[in-house]
VOLOBA-461926 format. One line per 2 residues: number of its first residue (from 1); their letters; for each residue x negated, y negated, z negated of C-alpha. Coordinates in Angstrom, 2 decimals. Layout:
<pts>
NUM	A	X/Y/Z; ...
</pts>
This chain:
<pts>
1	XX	8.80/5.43/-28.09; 4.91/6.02/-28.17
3	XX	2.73/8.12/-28.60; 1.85/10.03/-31.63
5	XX	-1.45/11.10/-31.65; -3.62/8.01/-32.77
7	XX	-6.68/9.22/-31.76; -5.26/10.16/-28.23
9	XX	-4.09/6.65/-28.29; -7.42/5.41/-29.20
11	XX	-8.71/7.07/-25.82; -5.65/5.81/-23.68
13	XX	-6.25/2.04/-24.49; -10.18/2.44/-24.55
15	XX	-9.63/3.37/-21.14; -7.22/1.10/-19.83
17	XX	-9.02/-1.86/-21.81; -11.73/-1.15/-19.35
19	XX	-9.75/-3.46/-17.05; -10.49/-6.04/-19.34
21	XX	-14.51/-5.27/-19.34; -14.19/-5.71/-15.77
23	XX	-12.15/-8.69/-15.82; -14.44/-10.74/-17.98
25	XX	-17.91/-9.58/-16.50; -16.84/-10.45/-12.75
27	XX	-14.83/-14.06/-14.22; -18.18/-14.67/-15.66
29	XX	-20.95/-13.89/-13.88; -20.32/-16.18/-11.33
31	XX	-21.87/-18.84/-13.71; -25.10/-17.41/-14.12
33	XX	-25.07/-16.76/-10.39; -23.97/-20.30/-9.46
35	XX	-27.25/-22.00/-9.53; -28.83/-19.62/-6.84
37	XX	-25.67/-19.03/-4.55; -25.38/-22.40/-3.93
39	XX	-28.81/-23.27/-2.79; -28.63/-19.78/-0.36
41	XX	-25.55/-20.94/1.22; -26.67/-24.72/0.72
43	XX	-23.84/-25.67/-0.49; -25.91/-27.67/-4.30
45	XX	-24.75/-30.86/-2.97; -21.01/-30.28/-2.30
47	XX	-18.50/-30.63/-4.97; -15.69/-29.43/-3.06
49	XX	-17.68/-26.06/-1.34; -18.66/-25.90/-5.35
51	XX	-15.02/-25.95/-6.29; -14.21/-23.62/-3.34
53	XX	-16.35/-20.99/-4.78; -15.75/-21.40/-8.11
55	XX	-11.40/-20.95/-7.79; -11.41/-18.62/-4.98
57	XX	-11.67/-15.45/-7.23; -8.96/-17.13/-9.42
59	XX	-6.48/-17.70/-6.47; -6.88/-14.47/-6.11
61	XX	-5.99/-13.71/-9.85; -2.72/-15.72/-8.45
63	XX	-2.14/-13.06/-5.85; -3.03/-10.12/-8.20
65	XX	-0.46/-11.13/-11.55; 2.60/-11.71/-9.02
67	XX	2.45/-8.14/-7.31; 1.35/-6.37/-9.87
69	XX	4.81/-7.51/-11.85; 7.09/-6.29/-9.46
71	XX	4.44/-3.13/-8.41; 3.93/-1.60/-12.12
73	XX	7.69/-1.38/-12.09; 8.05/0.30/-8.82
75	XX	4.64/2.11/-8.96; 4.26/2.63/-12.84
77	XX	1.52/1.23/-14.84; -1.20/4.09/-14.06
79	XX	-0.93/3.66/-10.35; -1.42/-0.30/-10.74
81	XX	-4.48/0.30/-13.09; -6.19/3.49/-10.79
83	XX	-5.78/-0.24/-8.14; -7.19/-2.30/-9.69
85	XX	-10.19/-0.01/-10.67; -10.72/0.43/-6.39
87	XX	-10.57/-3.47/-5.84; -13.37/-4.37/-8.44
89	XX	-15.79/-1.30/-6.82; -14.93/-2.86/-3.72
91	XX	-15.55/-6.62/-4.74; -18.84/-5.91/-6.51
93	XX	-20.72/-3.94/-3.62; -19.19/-6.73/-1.15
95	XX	-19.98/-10.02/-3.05; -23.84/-9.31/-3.21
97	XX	-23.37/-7.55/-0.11; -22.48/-10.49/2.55
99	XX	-24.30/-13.53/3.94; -21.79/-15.79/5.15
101	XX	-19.96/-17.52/2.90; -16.34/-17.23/3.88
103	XX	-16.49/-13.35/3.89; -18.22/-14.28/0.05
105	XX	-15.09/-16.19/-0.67; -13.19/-13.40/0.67
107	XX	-14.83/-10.60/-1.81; -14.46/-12.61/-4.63
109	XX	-11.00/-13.61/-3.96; -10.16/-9.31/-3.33
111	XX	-12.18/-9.08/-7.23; -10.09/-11.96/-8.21
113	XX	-6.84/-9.85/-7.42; -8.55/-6.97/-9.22
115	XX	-8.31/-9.39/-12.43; -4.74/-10.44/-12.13
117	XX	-3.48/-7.01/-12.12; -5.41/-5.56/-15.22
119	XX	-4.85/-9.02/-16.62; -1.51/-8.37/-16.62
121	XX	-1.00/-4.96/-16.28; -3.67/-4.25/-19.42
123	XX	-1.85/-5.53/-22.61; 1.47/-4.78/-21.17
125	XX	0.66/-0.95/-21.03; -1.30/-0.76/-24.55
127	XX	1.62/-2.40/-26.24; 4.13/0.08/-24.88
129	XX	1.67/3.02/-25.73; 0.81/1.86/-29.10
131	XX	3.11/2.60/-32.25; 4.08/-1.23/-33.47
133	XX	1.82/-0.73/-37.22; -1.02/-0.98/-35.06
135	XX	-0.13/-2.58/-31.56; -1.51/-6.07/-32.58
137	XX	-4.93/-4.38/-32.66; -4.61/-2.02/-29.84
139	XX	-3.77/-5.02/-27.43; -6.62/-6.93/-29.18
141	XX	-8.75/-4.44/-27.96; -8.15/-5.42/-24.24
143	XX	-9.58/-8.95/-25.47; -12.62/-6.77/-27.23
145	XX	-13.65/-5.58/-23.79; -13.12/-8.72/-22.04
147	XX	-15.48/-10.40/-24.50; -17.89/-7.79/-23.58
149	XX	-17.64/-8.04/-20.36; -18.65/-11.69/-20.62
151	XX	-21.62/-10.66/-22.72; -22.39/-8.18/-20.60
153	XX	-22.24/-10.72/-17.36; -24.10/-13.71/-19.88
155	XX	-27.11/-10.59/-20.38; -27.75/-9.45/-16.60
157	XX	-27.59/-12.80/-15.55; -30.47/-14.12/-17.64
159	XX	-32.47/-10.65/-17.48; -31.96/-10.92/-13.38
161	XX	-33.18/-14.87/-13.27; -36.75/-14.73/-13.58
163	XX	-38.88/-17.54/-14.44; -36.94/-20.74/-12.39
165	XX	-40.69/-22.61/-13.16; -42.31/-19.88/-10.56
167	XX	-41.86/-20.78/-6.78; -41.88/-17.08/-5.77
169	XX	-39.74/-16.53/-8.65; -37.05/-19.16/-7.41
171	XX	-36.95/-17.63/-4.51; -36.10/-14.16/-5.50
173	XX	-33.58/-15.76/-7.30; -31.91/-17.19/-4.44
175	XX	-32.29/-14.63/-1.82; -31.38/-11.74/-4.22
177	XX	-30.87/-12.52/-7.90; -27.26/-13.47/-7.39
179	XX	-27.15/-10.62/-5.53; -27.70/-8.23/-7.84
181	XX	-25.68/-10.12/-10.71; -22.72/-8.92/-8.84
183	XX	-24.14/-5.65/-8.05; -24.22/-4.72/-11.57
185	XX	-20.07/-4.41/-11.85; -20.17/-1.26/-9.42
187	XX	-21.42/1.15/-11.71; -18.78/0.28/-14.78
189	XX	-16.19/-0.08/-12.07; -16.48/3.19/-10.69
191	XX	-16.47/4.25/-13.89; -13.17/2.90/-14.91
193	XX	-11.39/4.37/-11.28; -12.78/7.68/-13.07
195	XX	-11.12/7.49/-15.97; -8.24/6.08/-15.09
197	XX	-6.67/9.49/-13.46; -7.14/10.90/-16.92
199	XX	-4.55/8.40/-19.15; -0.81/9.18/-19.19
201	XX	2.21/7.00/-17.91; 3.92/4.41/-20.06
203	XX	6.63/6.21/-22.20; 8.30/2.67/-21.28
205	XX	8.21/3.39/-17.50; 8.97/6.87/-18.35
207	XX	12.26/6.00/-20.29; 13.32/3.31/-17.56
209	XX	12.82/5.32/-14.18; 14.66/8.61/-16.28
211	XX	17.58/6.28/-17.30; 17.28/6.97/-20.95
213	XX	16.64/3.34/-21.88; 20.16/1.90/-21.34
215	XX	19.89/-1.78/-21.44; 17.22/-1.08/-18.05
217	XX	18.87/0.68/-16.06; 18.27/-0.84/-13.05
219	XX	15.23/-2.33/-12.17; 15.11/-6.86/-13.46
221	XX	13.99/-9.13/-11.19; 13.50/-12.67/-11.12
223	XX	16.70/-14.07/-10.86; 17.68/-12.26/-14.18
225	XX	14.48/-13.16/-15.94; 15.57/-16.77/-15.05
227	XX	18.80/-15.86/-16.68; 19.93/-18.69/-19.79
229	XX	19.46/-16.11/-22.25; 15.68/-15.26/-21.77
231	XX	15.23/-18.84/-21.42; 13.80/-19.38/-24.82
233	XX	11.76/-16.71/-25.09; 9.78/-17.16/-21.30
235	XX	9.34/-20.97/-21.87; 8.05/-20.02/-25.00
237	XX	5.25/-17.38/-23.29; 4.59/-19.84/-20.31
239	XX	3.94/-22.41/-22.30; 1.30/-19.93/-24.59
241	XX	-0.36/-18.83/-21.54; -1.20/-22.23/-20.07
243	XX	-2.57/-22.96/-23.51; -4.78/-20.47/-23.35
245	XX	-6.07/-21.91/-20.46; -5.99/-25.80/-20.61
247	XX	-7.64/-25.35/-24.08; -10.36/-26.15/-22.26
249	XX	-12.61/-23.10/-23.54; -13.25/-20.82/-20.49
251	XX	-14.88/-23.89/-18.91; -17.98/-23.51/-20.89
253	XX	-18.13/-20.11/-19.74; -18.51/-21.14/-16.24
255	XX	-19.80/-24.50/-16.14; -22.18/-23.87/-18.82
257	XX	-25.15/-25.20/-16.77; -23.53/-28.58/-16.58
259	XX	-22.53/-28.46/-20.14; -26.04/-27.64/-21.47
261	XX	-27.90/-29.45/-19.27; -25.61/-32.03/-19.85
263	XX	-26.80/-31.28/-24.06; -30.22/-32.19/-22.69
265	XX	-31.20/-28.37/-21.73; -33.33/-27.14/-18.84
267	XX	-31.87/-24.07/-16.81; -33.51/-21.13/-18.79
269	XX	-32.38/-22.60/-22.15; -29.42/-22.80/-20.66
271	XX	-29.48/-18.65/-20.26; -30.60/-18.24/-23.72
273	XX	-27.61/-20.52/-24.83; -25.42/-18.92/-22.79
275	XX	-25.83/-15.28/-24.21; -25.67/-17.12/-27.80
277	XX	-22.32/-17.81/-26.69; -21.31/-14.61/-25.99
279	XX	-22.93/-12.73/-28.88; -20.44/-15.25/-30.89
281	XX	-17.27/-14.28/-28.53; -18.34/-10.83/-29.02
283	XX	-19.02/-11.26/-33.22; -16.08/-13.00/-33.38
285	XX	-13.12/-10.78/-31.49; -14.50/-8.64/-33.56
287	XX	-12.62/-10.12/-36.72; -9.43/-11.03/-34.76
289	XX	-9.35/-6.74/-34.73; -8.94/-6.80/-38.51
291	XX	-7.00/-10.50/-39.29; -4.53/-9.90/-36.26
293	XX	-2.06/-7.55/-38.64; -3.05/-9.05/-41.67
295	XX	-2.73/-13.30/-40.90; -0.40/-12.44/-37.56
297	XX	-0.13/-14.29/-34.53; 2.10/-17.25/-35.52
299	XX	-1.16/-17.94/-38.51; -3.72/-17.20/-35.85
301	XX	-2.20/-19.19/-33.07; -2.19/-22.53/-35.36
303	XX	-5.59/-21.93/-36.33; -6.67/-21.79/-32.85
305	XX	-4.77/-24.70/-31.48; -5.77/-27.04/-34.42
307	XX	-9.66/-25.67/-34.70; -10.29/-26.58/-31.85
309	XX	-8.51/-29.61/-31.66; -10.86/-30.99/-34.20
311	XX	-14.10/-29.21/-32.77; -13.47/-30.94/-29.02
313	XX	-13.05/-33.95/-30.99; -16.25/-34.22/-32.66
315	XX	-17.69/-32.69/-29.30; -16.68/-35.54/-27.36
317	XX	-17.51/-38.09/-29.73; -21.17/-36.48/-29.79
319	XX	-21.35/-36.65/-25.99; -20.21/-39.90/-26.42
321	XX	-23.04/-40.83/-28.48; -25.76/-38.97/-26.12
323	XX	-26.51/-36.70/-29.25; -28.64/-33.96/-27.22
325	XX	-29.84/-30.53/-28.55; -29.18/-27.89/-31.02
327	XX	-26.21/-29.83/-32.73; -24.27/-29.70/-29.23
329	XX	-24.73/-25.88/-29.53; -23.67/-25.39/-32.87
331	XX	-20.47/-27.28/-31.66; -19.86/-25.15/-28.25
333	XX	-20.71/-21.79/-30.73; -17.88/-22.93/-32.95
335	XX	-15.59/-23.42/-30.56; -15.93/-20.36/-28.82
337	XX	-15.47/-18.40/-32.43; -12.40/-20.00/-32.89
339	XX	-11.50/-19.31/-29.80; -12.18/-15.37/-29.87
341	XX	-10.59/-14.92/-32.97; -7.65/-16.67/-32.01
343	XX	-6.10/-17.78/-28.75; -7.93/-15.09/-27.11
345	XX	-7.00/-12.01/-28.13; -3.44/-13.22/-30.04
347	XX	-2.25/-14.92/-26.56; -1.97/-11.26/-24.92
349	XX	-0.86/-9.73/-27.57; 2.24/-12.14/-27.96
351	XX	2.55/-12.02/-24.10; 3.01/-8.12/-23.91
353	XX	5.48/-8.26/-27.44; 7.86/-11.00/-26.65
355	XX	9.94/-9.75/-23.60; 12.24/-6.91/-23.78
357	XX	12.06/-3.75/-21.65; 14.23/-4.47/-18.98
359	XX	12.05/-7.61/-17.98; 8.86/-7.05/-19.55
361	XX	6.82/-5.98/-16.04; 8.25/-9.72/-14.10
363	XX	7.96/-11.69/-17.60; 4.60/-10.35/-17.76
365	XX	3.48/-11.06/-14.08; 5.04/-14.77/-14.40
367	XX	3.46/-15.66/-17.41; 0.27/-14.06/-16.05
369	XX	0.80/-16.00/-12.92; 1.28/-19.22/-15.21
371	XX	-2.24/-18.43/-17.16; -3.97/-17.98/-14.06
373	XX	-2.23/-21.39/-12.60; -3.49/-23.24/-15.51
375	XX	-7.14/-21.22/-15.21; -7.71/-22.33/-11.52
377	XX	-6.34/-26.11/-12.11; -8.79/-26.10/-15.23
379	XX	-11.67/-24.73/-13.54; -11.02/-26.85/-10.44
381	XX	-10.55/-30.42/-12.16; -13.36/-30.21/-14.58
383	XX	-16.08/-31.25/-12.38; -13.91/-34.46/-11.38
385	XX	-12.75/-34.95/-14.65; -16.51/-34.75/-16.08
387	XX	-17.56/-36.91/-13.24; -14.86/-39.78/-13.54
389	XX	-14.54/-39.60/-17.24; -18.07/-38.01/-18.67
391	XX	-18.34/-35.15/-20.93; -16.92/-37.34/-23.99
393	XX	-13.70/-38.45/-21.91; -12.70/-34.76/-20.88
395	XX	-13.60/-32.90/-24.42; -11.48/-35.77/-25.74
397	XX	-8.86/-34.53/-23.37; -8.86/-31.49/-24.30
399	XX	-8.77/-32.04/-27.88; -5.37/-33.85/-27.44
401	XX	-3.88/-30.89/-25.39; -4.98/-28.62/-28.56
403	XX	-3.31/-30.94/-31.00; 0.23/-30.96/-28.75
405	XX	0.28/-27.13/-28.66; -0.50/-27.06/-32.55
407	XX	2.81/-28.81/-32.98; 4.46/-27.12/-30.07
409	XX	3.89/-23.78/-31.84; 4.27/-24.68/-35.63
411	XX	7.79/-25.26/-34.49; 8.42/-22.26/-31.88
413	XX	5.93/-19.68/-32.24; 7.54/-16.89/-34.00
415	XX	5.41/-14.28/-36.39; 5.36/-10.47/-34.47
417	XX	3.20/-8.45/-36.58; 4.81/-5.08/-37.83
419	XX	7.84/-5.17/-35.70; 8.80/-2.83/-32.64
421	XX	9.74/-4.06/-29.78; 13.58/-3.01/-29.64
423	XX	13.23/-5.49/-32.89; 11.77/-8.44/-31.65
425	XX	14.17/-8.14/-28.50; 16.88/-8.46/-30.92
427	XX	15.46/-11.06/-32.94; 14.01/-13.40/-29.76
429	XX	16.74/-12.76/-27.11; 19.98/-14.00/-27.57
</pts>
């Protein structure tokens, strides 16, 4: 069931896609704002306070993709998104807002569980609005706002840092640059807590809380998603989600200053590099849109894992080398394309089409969980891997994780496009 209006559906996803705008400015902008944050709450020369900072919105994420599993199928899917809307106002005002860095960990961790819900909650409630000729795009549209979100974060942050050569400049930077970096979500957050009164339940939801869907009767929990015969089909989506992740990708989004400076760039070329990055994401999500229901997932997926294999390869090797300057960009540009045209959008959309009905809202909220285990564990070991093993050593790493998952999913990744999801149930589930 779905609805049949497409431009109505247009507007529903549009709307609830705004979770994803959200999601990727506030995971991003904390990597413009890290250079300044950390000398306010002097904190420059401590890796672990560094870490702290850096993983406590994503522990949060943790928090966020576990309740909302269990929540969307108590509370529906509108209620969890109207939530989600409230916690990144709430986050955004409070992050800039405080001066003590605990109660800074503590708004970005509330943000964090902001992003774990829509994260989840998102994709799962396009795909179930969206009639299956054109669900690969509609849930690639939630990946469309979260690469503008990041562009969005990548553009305020370099507008907001003025000159880093100027003393008086510096300090504004420090005392209220960051500041405002984070002050910037409020107004497209309130925006989205708006709109999101205005968009419809899930005829999913619907069906299951009326009884008319009979294979959901009653509500599935854990213990059944552990069940022998989903066990194909959630090791197959775990495994896809920590991909995403341990890819190695969303590092460069927020440890770009260590990667370009590391490339032999200064801090405000590091800014302009940084927005090249996302103008790429951006370009390049763009033509996942139209090569998602014409190459499908399965195609898209191998491209993605063994792209990138290769790109991290010849990355490392350059590191390796010391090669310094616009070479390293053209490398970091490429594999972000891939990346966005790929594992990015095509990883939600398989997430929200693999599981049936009856577990969809727990599958989703574990595999969520899962993606957001292998985000925090990614962000959190890269400044020890990069200091143990150098840049080289850890692209290198990366590149072999890339080339397992290529052969991982040539053999188990099945192709989606053009089938509903009473279908692929039948087909996946056995």
């Amino acid at each position: 069931m779905s609805y049949s209006n497409k431009g109505f559906i247009y507007f529903v996803c549009s709307v609830s896609a705004m979770g994803g705008l959200l999601f990727g400015y506030d995971w991003v902008v904390i990597g413009g704002a890290k250079p300044f944050y950390e000398q306010y709450f002097d904190i420059a020369g401590n890796p672990l306070m560094q870490g702290v900072a850096m993983t406590t919105a994503l522990m949060g994420c943790l928090a966020g993709a576990m309740l909302a599993g269990a929540a969307a199928d108590k509370y529906g899917r509108k209620s969890l998104l109207t939530f989600s809307a409230v916690l990144f106002t709430l986050s955004a005002i409070a992050t800039g807002l405080f001066n003590n860095f605990i109660l800074f960990n503590v708004a970005r961790f509330v943000g964090g569980v902001g992003i774990g819900v829509a994260s989840m909650l998102a994709p799962m409630y396009i795909a179930e609005v969206s009639p299956s000729e054109i669900r690969g795009r509609m849930v690639s549209l939630n990946q469309m706002t979260i690469v503008l979100g990041i562009l969005a974060a990548q553009i305020v942050n370099m507008l907001l840092a003025k000159d880093t050569s100027v003393a008086e400049s510096q300090h504004w930077n420090v005392e209220w640059g960051w500041r405002w970096m984070f002050w910037a979500e409020t107004l497209p957050a309130a925006l989205f807590l708006l709109m999101s009164f205005f968009i419809p339940e899930s005829p999913v939801y619907l069906k299951l809380k009326a009884g008319i869907d009979k294979s959901a009767e009653s509500k599935a929990g854990l213990r059944e998603l552990f069940q022998c015969k989903y066990s194909r089909v959630l090791a197959l989506g775990l495994i896809i989600a920590v991909f995403q992740q341990w890819c190695g990708t969303n590092v460069i989004f927020n440890y770009a200053q260590e990667i370009f400076v590391g490339a032999g760039f200064d801090v405000d070329g590091m800014f302009i590099n940084i927005v090249i990055t996302g103008v790429a994401n951006v370009v390049f999500t763009f033509v996942a849109l139209y090569t998602i229901e014409k190459w499908g997932r399965r195609t898209l997926m191998l491209i993605g894992a063994g792209g990138l294999g290769l790109i991290y390869f010849i990355l490392g090797t350059c590191y390796f080398v010391q090669m310094t300057g616009v070479m390293m960009v053209v490398l970091v540009v490429a594999a972000i394309s891939v990346y966005a045209m790929t594992l990015g959008p095509v990883t939600w959309t398989l997430l929200a089409e693999i599981f049936p009905n009856r577990v969809r809202g727990v599958a989703m909220a574990v595999c969520t969980f899962a993606l957001w285990v292998g985000c925090c564990t990614l962000t959190f070991s890269f400044p020890s891997m990069n200091m143990i093993l150098g840049s080289s050593g850890t692209f290198w790493i990366y590149s072999g994780i890339c080339i397992c998952s290529f052969i991982f999913l040539f053999r188990n990744c099945p192709e989606t496009k053009g089938k509903s999801l009473e279908q692929l149930e039948k087909e996946l589930v056995s």
